[in-house]
N, C-alpha and C positions, 0 to 999 in steps of 0.2 A: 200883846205880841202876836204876831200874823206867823205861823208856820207854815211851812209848804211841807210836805211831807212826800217824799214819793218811793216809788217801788221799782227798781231798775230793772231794764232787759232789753230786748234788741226791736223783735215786732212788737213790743206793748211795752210802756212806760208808764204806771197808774200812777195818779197826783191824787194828790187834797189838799187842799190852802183851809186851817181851821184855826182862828180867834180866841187869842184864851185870854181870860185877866183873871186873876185869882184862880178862884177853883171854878169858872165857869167857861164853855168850850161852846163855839158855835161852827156850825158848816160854814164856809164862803161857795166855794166849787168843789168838784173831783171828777176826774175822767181818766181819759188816757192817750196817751201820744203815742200812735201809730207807724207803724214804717211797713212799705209795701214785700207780701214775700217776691224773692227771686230777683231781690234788690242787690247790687253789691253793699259790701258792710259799711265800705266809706260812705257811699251812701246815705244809707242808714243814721249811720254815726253824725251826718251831717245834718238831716233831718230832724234827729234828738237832739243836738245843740240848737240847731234855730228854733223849734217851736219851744223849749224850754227855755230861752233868752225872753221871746214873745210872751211866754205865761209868767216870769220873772218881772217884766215891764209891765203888763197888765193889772197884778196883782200886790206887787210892791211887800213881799214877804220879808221879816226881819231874819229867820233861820232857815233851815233844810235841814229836815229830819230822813236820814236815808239808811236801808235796810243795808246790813255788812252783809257779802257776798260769800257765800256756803255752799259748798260740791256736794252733788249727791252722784249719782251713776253715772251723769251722762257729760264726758270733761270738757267733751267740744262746744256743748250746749254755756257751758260754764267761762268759758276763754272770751267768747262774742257778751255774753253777759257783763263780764266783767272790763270790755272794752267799753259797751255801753256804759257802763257807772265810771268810768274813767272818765268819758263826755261830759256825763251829769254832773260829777265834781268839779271839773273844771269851768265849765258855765255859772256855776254858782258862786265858785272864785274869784273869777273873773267879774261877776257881780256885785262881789264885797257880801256877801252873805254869810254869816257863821255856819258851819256844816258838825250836825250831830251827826252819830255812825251810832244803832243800835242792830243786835242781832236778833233775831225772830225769838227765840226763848226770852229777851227784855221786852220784847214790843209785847208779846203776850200775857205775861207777868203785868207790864202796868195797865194793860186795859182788861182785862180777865179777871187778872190776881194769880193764875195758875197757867206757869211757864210750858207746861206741856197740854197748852188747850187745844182744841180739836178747832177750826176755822171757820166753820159752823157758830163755834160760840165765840172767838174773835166776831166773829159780823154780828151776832145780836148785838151784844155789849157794846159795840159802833155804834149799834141802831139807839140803843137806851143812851146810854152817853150823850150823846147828842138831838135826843127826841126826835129821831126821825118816825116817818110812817114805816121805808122798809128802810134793809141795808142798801150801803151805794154798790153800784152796780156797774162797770163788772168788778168780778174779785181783784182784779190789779188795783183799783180803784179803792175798793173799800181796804185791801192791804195800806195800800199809801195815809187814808186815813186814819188807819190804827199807829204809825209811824207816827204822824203828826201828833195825834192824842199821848200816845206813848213820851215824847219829847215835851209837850204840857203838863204831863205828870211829875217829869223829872226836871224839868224847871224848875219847880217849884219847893223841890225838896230841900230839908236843911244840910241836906253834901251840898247842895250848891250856893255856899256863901260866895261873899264880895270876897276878892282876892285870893279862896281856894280854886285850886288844879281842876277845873272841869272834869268831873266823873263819869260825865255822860260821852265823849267823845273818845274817839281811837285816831285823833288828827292832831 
């Protein structure tokens, strides 16, 4: 199974496309989709749709594993955010793509083991996981990759039988 894993927001969108069969995980790419500052948002929003259509066609992923969306202080930063992941969902949609939804306390938990890990040790455990030399770089990137891994783990689990309620999703 091919996941795309990514990490939503307005000027930076981190990806990973990561390989899993059984219990083995391999990198394909990770980066990030860019949108210029002092952009308008449509813009923007339009920009994250086409180059994630392009990295969709490129890479031919069977899921999308994507981070749920969580306010911390700043709600305006949070609003455009969450316009942006409205894009990203509907792209993938529109692609016939399954869409997981995991919250950062899940993502960290299956690559970690401990849902209140420090990001620091989210990116080693990317790095071991996947035998790299470092972690992927930048942090939206290697975020999108713990996503993807995250979604490989809970694939694989026995909640996920044939014909139960998918555990892993809020869609």
């Amino acid at each position: 199974m091919r996941i795309l894993g990514l990490d939503p927001g307005i000027a930076t969108v981190g990806f990973g496309i990561v390989d899993t069969d059984k219990n083995k995980q391999k990198l394909i790419t990770c980066g990030v989709i860019t949108t210029p500052a002092h952009t308008p948002l449509t813009q923007r929003l339009d920009q994250i749709y086409s180059d994630l259509e392009d990295l969709i066609v490129s890479f031919a992923p069977d899921v999308m594993a994507i981070e749920e969306l969580f306010f911390n202080t700043n709600i305006t930063t949070g609003i455009s955010v969450a316009q942006g992941r409205g894009v990203i969902l509907l792209c993938a949609f529109r692609a016939g793509l399954s869409i997981y939804e995991y919250t950062p306390l899940q993502v960290k938990q299956a690559v970690v083991g401990y849902g209140r890990a420090e990001k620091k040790q989210v990116m080693e455990m990317v790095r071991r996981i996947l035998n790299l030399p470092s972690a992927p770089r930048p942090d939206d990137a290697a975020d999108a990759v713990a996503l993807a891994l995250c979604h490989a783990r809970s694939s694989t689990s026995l909640l996920n039988l044939e014909g139960a309620q998918n555990p892993c999703s809020t869609i």
